[in-house]
N, C-alpha and C positions, 0 to 999 in steps of 0.2 A: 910499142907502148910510149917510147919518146914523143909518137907525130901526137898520140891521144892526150898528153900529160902538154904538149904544150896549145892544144882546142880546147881543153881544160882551162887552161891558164888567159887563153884571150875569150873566152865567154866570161869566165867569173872574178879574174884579177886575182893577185896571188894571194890576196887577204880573205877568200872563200873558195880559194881550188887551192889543196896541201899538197903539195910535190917531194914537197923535202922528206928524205929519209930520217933525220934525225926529228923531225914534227911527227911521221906519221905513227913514230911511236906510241903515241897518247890515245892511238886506234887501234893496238896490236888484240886488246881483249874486251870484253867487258868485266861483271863482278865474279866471272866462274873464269878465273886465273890460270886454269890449268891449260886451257887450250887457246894458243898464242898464235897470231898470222898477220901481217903486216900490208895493208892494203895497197892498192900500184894508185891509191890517189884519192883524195877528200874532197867532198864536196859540199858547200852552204848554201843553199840556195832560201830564198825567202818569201817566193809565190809559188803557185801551181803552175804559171808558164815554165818557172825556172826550174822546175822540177822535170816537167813533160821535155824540156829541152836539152836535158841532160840523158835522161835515159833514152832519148831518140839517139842522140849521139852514141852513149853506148851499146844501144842495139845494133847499130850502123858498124860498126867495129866487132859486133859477138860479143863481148867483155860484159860477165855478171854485174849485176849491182848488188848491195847489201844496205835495205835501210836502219837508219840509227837516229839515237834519241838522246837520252842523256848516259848512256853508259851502265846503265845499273842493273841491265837482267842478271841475272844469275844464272844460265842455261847456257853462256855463247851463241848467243842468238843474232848480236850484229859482229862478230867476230867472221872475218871469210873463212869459209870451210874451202876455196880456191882462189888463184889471184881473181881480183874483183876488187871494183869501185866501190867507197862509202858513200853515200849522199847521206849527212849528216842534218837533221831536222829541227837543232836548235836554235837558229835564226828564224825560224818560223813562229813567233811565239806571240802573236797576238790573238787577243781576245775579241772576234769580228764581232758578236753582235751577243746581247742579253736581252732575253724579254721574259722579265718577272711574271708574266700575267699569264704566258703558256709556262712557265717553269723551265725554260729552256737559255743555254748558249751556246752560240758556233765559236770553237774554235780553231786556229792553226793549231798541229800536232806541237809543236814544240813547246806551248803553254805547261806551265811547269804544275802537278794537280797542284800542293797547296794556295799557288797564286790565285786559280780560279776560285776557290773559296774566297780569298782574302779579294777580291773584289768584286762580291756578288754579296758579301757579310752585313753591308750597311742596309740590305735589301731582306736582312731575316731570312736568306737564302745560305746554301754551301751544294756542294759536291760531295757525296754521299761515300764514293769509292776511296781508302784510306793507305795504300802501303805504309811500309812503315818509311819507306824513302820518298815519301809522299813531296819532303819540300825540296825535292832534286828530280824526282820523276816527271817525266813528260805525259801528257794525255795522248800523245800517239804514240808511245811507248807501253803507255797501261789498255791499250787497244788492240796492241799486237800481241800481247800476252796474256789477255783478258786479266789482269790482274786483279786481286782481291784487299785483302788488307782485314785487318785486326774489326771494323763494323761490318765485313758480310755477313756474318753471321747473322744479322736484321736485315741487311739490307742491299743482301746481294752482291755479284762481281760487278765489274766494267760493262758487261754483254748486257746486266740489266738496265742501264744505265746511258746506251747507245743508241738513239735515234736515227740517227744518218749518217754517212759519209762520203764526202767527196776525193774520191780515190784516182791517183795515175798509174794503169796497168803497164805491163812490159814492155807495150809496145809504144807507149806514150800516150795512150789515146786514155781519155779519161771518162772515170764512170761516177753516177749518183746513183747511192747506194741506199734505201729506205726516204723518209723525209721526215720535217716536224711533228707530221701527225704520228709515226713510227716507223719500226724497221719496217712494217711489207704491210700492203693492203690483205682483205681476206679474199685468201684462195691463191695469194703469191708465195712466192720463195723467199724465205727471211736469209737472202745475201748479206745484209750488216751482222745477224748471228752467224753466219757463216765466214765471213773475211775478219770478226774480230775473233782474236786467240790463234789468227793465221800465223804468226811471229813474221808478218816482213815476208813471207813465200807470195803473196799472190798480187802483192803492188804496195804501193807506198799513198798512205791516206794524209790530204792535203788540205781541206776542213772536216772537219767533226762536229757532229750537234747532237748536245747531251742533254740528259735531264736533269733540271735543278730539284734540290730539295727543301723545304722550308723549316727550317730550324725549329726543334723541338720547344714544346713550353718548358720544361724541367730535364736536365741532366744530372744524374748522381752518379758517383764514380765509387767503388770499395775494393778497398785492397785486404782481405784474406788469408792469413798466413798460415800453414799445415806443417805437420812433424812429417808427413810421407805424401808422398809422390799420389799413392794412391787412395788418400785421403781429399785430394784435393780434386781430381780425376770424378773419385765419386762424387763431389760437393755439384760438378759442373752436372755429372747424370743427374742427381736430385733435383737440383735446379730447370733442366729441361723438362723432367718427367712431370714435375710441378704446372706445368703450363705457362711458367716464366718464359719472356722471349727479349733477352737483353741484346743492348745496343752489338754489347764483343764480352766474349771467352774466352781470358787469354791468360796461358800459365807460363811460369816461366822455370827452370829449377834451380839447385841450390849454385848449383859451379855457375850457374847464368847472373844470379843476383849475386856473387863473391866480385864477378869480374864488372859489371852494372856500379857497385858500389864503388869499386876501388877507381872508377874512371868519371871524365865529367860530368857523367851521364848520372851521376849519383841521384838517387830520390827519396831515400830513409827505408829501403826496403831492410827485414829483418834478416841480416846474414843466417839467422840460426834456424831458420826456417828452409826443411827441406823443400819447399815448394811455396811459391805465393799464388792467389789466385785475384787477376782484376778483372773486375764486376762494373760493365756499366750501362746503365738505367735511361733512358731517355721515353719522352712522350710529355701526356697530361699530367701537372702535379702531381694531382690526388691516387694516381695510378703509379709514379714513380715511389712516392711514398710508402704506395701499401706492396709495391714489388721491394723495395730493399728492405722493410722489415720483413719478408720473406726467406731475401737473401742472406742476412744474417742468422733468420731463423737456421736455416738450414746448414752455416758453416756452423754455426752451436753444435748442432748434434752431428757433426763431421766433428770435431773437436777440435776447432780452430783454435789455433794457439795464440792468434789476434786477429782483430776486425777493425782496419781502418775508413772511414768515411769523409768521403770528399763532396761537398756541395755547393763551394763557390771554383771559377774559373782559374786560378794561382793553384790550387792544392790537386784541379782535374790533373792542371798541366804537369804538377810536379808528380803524380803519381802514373801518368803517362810519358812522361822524362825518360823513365827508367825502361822502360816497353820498347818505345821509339827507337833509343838506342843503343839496344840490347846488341845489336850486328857491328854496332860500333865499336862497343866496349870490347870486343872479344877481339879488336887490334892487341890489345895487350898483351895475348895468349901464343899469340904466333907471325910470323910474315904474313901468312895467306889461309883465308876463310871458305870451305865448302860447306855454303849452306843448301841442303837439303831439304827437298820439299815432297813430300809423298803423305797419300790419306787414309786415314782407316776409320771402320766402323767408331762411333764415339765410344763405346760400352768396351770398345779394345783397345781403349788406350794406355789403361796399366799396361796389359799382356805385351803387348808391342814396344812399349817403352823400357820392361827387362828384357825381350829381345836384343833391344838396340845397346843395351849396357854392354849385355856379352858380348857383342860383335864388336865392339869399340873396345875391349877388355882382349877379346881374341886376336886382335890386329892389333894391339898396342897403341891406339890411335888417340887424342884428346879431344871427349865427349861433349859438348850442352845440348841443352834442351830448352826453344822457348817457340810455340807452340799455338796456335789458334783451336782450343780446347774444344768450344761448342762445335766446329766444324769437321774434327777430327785432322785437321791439317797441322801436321808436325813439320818442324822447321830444326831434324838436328846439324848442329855446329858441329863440323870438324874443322881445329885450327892446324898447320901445319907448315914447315917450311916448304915452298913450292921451289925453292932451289936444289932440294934432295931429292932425285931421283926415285930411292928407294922407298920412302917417307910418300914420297906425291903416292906413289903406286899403291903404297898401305893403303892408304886414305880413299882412294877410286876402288878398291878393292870392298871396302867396309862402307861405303856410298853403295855400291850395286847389291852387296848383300840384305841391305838398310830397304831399300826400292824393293826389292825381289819378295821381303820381310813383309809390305806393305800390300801388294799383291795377295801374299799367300793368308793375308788377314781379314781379305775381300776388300781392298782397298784399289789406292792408285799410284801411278807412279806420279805423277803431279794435280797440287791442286791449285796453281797460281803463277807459277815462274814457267812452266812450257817446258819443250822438249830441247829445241836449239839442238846444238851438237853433244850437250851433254847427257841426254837421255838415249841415244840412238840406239845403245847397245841393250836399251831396258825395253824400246817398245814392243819387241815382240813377246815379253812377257804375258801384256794385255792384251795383243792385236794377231792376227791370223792373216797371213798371206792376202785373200778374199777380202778381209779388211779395208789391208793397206791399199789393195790395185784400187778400192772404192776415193778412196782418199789421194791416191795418185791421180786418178781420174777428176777429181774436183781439184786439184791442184791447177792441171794442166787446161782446165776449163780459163781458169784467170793467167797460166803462163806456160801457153804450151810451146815456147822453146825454153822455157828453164833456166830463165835467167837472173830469175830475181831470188835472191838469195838461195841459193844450192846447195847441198848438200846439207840441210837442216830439215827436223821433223821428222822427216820418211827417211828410214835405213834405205841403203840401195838396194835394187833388185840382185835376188838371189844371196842375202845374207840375214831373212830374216822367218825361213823355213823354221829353223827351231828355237828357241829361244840360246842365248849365249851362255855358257856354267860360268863361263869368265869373261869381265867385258874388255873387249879389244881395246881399250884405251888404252888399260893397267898395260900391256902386251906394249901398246908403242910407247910406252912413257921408259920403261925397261927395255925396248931396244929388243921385242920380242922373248923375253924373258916370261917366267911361270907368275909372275907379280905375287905370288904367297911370300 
């Protein structure tokens, strides 16, 4: 490792190849804390040569790679699951080409999403796909996880939104993957649907060309407030079943707006409301108009305990403040945040959400709830100190119940954050043996020695015959222990 860490060091110079053990700390995880591993070496690279040059080298040696972006999955998805190399992609961050007139721009993966709006804005254009870490997320970060965000619900994931990509596979050799016209002609194989939501398993994508969107004639934004959970739940069914199709459906609950408020992230949401619900509207004037007096029609006869409305850009933002930094705010609650992400039917989302009570009531654990309501994508918070053993274990404990929950409501184990290392012990809940070898077989079509990031996604062979009663995290986190 010494001869590799110092060809490391004279290809990239030691201010883009991290050697040092005390630096490579800042690689040990990403945003799913639980699962910790210290890479044998970082890497910056800033073009597609330097990419392709790196992982030749790696290959040349055996040594995994693990690509990474700005750090923010929630799955451990650039975390190594073995010793293995980072090649770190946030030096890649320009914006190569816009052209307004197809609605399209290339860019390098390390372009951070917000940024690309905020320079394509002067053009009546934005980028459609929204996390809520939107102004720290990379677009080849929201490529590898197909990520969504608080307006898919109008307007799709990442995958909808993916034209092309220019990818370096395992072996260094690089591919073009769809073009501007789209992912695949007709009667091809839609490979850009298929390598984006890959997490980093099947190569590392080096330009990207996405689809721009042209900014709405009118935006309204309404904040909602309910005495119950399941007032607010139904406000969102009414609203779909209506034929309304808003921008995002996004609910948040009460311990979620206690700890929102009390932090910078404050927005004037009503503590005393068990649930808020934000509503927002975009399109034609005349159509936005007659959808939000719709919308409040309908929180009326939900008995909305208040109805706030936002129609200039200061009061969207201030009532999206509170949304944005929901994941934020719940620093205050604890050391460290498993945020969860699992789907269910929309019409079950009461039922599932006192599921989730109890199970966070039965493990003792500390609950929130804030939630992308129209899509049925739940996003609960458990905060907890990741320095106690026993504590972490609850909590992985009451996370696999939560998923399992999800499942058993005809749902899924992920609608947005991916599998990474933190799902592994859940995939065979959804997936069948026949499944998997399908998906290990398209794996190995893009990396068939296995070296770009391993041990993520796909359980290993012969551990996912039946599904797990208990997941083998809880077990190593306890040192083999019963994790109840």
């Amino acid at each position: 490792m010494d001869a590799l860490r110092r060809q490391l060091l004279d290809l990239f110079g030691p201010h883009r190849a991290i050697v040092n053990e005390a630096a490579l700390l800042a690689y040990e995880c990403d945003g799913f804390t639980v699962h910790k591993a210290r890479p044998l070496a970082v890497v910056l690279p800033e073009s597609t040569a330097e990419v392709q040059r790196v992982v030749r080298l790696l290959r040349a040696h055996r040594v995994p790679f693990v690509p990474r972006g700005a750090g923010t999955c929630l799955s451990g998805g650039p975390t190594p699951a073995q010793p293995a190399v980072v090649i770190e992609t946030a030096r890649m961050k320009q914006i190569l080409r816009v052209s307004p007139e197809d609605l399209l721009a290339v860019v390098q993966p390390g372009v951070v999403n917000a940024d690309l709006t905020r320079a394509v804005q002067h053009l009546g254009l934005h980028y459609a796909p929204d996390p809520s870490s939107q102004t720290v997320c990379t677009i080849g970060g929201n490529l590898a996880e197909n990520s969504g965000g608080p307006h898919c619900f109008k307007y799709g994931m990442t995958t909808d939104h993916v034209l092309a990509a220019e990818v370096v596979l395992a072996d260094g050799e690089v591919a073009r993957l769809g073009s501007a016209l789209g992912p695949h002609a007709m009667g091809e194989l839609d490979l850009v649907g298929l390598f984006t939501g890959s997490e980093g398993t099947f190569g590392i994508a080096t330009e990207i060309t996405v689809r721009l969107s042209p900014d709405p004639e009118a935006v309204r934004t309404l904040l909602a407030a309910f005495a119950s959970m399941e007032a607010a739940c139904g406000a969102v069914s009414d609203i779909v079943a209506a034929g309304l199709v808003p921008a995002a459906l996004e609910i948040l609950d009460q311990a979620t707006i206690r700890a929102v408020e009390a932090s910078v992230y404050r927005a004037g949401y009503p503590q005393d409301a068990a649930a808020v619900l934000l509503v927002e509207l975009d399109g034609p004037a005349l159509a936005v108009d007659e959808d939000a007096q719709a919308v409040r029609a309908i929180c009326a006869r939900r008995a909305a305990l208040s109805t706030e409305e936002a129609a200039d850009p200061e009061n969207r933002k201030r009532l999206w403040k509170g949304r944005k930094g929901a994941f934020g705010a719940m620093g205050r609650l604890s050391t460290d945040l498993y945020v969860l992400d699992g789907v269910v039917p929309r019409t079950r989302l009461v039922e599932t959400l006192r599921a989730i009570t109890g199970i966070g009531a039965r493990h003792g654990v500390t609950l929130t709830n804030v939630f992308h309501a129209g899509d049925g994508n739940l996003h609960p918070n458990i905060a907890f100190d990741g320095r106690d053993p026993e504590q972490t274990a609850a909590v992985l404990a009451a996370g696999y119940e939560i998923l399992e929950l999800c499942v058993r409501m005809g749902g899924s184990i992920s609608g947005e954050h991916g599998i990474g290392s933190e799902k592994l012990d859940h995939v065979p809940l959804m997936f069948t043996p026949d499944d998997l070898e399908v998906m290990r077989r398209a794996r190995s079509a893009f990396d068939p020695e296995g070296l770009c990031n391993p041990g993520k996604v796909l359980p290993q062979r012969g551990s996912c015959a039946e599904p797990a009663r208990w997941p083998k995290m809880v077990e190593r986190v306890l040192g083999g222990g019963e994790g109840r």
